[in-house]
N, C-alpha and C positions, 0 to 999 in steps of 0.2 A: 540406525537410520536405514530406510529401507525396508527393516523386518516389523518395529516396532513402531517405529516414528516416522510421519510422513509431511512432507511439506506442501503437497499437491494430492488431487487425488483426480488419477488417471482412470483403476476401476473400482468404482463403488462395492463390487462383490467382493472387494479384500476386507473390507467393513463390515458386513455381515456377521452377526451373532457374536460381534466384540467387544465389548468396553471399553467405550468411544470417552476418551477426555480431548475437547478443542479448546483450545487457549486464542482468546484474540476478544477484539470488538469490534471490527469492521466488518464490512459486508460478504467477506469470503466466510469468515469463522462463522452470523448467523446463517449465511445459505446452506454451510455444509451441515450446521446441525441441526436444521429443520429439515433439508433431506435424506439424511441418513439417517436422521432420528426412527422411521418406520423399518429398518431393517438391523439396525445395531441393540444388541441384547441391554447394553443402557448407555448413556451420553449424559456427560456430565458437560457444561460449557463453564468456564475459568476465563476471567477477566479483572483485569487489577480495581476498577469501578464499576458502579451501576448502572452507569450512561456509558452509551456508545455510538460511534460513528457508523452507523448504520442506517440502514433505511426503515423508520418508523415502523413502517407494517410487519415486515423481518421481525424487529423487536417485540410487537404484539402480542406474534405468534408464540412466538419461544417465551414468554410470560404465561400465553395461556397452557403452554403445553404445562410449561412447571408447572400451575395449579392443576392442572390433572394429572400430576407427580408423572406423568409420561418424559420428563427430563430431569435433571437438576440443573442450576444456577449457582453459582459459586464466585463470590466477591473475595479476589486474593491472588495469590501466584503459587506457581509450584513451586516446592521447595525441595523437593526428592523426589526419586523414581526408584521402587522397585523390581526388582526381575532376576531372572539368568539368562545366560549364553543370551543373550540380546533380544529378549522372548520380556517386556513390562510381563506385570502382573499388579501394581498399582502405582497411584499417585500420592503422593501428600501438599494438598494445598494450605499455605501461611495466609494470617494477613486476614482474614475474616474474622466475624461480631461471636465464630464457635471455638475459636483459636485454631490450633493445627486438624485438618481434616483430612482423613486419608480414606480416598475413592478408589475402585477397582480399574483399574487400566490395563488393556491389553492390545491396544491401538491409542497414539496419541497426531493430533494435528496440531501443529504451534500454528500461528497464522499470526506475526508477529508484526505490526507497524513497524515505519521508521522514524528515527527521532531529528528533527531538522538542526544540527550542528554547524555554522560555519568554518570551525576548524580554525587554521591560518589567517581565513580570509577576515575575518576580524579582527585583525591586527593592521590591517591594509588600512584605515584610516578612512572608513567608507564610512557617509551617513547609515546610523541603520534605525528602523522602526521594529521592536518586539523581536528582534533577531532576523528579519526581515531586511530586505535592500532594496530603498525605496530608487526606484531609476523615474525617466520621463516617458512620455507614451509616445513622442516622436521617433526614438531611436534607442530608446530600451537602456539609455547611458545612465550611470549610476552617478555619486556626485565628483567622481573622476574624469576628468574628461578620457575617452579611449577605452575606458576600462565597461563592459556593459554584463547585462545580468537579464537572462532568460529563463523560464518556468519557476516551480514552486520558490524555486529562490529569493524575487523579487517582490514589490508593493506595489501598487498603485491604486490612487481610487476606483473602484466597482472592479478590482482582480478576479477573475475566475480560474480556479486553480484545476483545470480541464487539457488535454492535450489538445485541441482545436487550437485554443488564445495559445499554447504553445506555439505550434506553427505560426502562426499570426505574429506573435512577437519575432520570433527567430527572424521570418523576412523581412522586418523592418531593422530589424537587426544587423544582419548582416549588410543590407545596401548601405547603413549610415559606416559601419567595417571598413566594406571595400573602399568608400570613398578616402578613408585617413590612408589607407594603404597604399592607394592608387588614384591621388587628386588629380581633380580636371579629366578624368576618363568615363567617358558615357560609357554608364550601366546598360546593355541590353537585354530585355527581358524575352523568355522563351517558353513554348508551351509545351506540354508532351500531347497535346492532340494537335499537334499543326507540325511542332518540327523535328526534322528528321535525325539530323545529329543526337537530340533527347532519345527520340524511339531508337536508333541505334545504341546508344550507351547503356537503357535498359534491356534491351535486347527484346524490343515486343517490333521491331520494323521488318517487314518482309523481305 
């Protein structure tokens, strides 16, 4: 990690003239391999399907690069990495229509999703939809009373799974919170353009 393998890419010119294998199907893994594709000696992109969570046009491009063999495309997972002293030298991808394939690698990008697990919390005796927790749009409460559910976690009908409607839930969230915590106590609300206390606590108040 670090010499061979990277999780981010801070400067593009450690890419140059390497053996670009990216692994992923979202929109980090097509960005980076359509722009590095003009400066890496070749780029292979590795994905366990042929569809991806990406943004259509992203996907286009990297179809059309493949047809003008300017990339590869590789339906599978890695299964091995060779090298020394922490220095790839290649890949071996499983799982594809050619069986095992082993590409040149000397820089790799995982760019790996996460997989939505409730873990414990499914054992909590909560209604759930598709692994999903459906709550109400008043107060975000699940079918617990007290017990509530925010971001990707939740359901509801027209959900957008956006950090915006995050915050949006969260403060309706919370005030329905406060009130089990601290019944009959008027909520007052505050702004950080009008009060002072807020602009002090951030530390933006003169």
């Amino acid at each position: 990690e670090g010499k061979s393998v990277f999780y981010s890419v801070r400067r593009m010119e450690e890419f140059r003239g390497h053996d670009l294998v990216i692994v992923g199907g979202g929109d980090s893994a097509l960005d980076w391999t359509l722009n590095l594709q003009p400066i890496a000696k070749s780029v292979t992109l590795v994905h366990r399907r042929p569809e991806f969570r990406a943004a259509p046009d992203s996907v286009n491009k990297m179809y059309a690069l493949q047809e003008m063999k300017q990339l590869k495309f590789l339906v599978g997972q890695v299964s091995g990495l060779a090298g020394a002293d922490g220095q790839l030298s290649s890949a071996t991808i499983k799982g594809g229509p050619d069986g095992d394939v082993e590409v040149p690698c000397t820089r790799m990008l995982p760019f790996f999703g996460l997989t939505m697990k409730l873990g414990p919390i499914a054992e909590w005796g909560l209604n759930l939809n598709e692994n999903l927790i459906p709550v109400d749009t008043e107060k975000f409460q699940t079918s617990i009373p007290g017990i509530f559910a925010v971001g990707d976690i939740n359901w509801y009908p027209g959900k957008l799974k956006l950090i915006l409607s995050g915050f949006h839930e969260v403060a309706l969230m919370a005030q329905a919170a406060k009130r089990i915590v601290s019944p009959g106590e008027r909520i007052v609300f505050q702004y950080t353009t009008s009060s002072t206390s807020l602009q002090k606590k951030l530390g933006v108040h003169d």
